[in-house]
VMD Tcl script that draws the C-alpha trace (Angstrom):
set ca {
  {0.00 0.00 0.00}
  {1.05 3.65 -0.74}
  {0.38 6.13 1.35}
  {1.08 10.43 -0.09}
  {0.97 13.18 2.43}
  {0.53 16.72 0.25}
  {2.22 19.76 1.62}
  {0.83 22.55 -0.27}
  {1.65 26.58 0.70}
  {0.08 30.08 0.17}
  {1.87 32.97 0.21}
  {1.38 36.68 0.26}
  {-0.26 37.10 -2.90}
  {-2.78 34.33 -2.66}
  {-1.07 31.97 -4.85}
  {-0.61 28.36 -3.84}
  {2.45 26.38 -4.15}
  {3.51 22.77 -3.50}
  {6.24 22.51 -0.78}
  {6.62 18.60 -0.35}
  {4.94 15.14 -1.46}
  {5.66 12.76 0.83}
  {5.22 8.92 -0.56}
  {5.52 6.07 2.05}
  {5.95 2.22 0.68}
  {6.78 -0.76 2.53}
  {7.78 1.39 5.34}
  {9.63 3.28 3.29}
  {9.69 7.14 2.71}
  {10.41 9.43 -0.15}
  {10.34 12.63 -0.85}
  {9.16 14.84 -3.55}
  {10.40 18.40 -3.94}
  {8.75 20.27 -6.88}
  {9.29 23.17 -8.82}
  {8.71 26.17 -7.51}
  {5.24 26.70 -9.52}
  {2.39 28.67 -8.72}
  {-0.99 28.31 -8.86}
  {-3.92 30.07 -8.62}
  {-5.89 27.74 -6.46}
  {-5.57 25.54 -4.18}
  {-7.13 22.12 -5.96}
  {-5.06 23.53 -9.17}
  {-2.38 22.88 -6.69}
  {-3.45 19.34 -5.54}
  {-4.32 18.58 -8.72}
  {-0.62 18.88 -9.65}
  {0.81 16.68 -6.63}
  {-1.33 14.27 -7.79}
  {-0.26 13.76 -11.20}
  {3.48 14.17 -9.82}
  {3.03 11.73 -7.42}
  {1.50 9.47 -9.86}
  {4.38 9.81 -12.13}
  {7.02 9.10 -9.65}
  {4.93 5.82 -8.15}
  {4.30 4.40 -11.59}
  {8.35 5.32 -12.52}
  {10.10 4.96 -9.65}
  {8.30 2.54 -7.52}
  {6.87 0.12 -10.72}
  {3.59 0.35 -9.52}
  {0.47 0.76 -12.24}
  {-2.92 1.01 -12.39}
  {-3.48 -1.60 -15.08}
  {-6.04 -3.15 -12.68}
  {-8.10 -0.38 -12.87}
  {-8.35 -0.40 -16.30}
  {-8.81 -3.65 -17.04}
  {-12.07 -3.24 -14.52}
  {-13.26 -0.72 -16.85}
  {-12.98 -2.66 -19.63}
  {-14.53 -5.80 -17.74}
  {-17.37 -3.67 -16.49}
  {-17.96 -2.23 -19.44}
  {-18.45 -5.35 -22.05}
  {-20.91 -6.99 -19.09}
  {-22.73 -4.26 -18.90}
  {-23.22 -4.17 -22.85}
  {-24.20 -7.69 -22.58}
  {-26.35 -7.55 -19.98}
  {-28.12 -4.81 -22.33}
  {-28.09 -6.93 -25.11}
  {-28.96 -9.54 -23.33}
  {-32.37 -7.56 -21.86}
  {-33.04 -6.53 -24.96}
  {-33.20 -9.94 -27.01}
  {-35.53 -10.98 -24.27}
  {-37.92 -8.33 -24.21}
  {-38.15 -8.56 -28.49}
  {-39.32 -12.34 -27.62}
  {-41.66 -11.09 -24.94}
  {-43.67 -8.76 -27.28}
  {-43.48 -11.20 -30.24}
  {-45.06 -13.98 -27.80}
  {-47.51 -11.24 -26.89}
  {-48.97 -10.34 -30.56}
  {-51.80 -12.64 -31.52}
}
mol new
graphics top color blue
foreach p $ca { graphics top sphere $p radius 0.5 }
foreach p [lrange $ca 0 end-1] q [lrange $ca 1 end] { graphics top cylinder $p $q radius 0.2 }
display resetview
């Protein structure tokens, strides 16, 4: 399990900054120092940890999310067939229904 602490700043002028990402593995901890960007808001500036830290967990640590898309994918084609499924039943219903 991963676990990523976000250490996100504000200064003066209302603009938020990342400071740290801390990523702990296996008892393990790493840290991320960013550069020194800006943003605007503050999920602007989560939204950027996050796609760092996913960058340096998939890179660094070998870790991907290829579970998550082959869920997707699963989900998806039963949920088609399921439909199709529904659907060819309901066609035999009505036909059974007309006289």
């Amino acid at each position: 399990m991963v676990r990523v602490k976000n250490i996100l700043g504000d200064d003066v002028y209302g603009l938020w900054h990342v400071k740290k990402i801390v990523v702990q593995k296996d008892g393990q901890r790493y840290a991320i120092i960013p550069n020194r960007e800006t943003f605007r808001t503050k999920d602007e500036a989560e939204y950027y940890a996050h796609l760092r830290t996913r960058r340096f967990v998939e890179r660094k640590l070998g870790l991907t999310r290829n579970h998550a898309v082959r869920w997707k994918v699963t989900k998806y084609v039963f949920t088609a067939a399921f439909i199709s499924l529904m659907t060819a039943v309901a066609v035999r219903w009505f036909r059974d229904l007309d006289p």
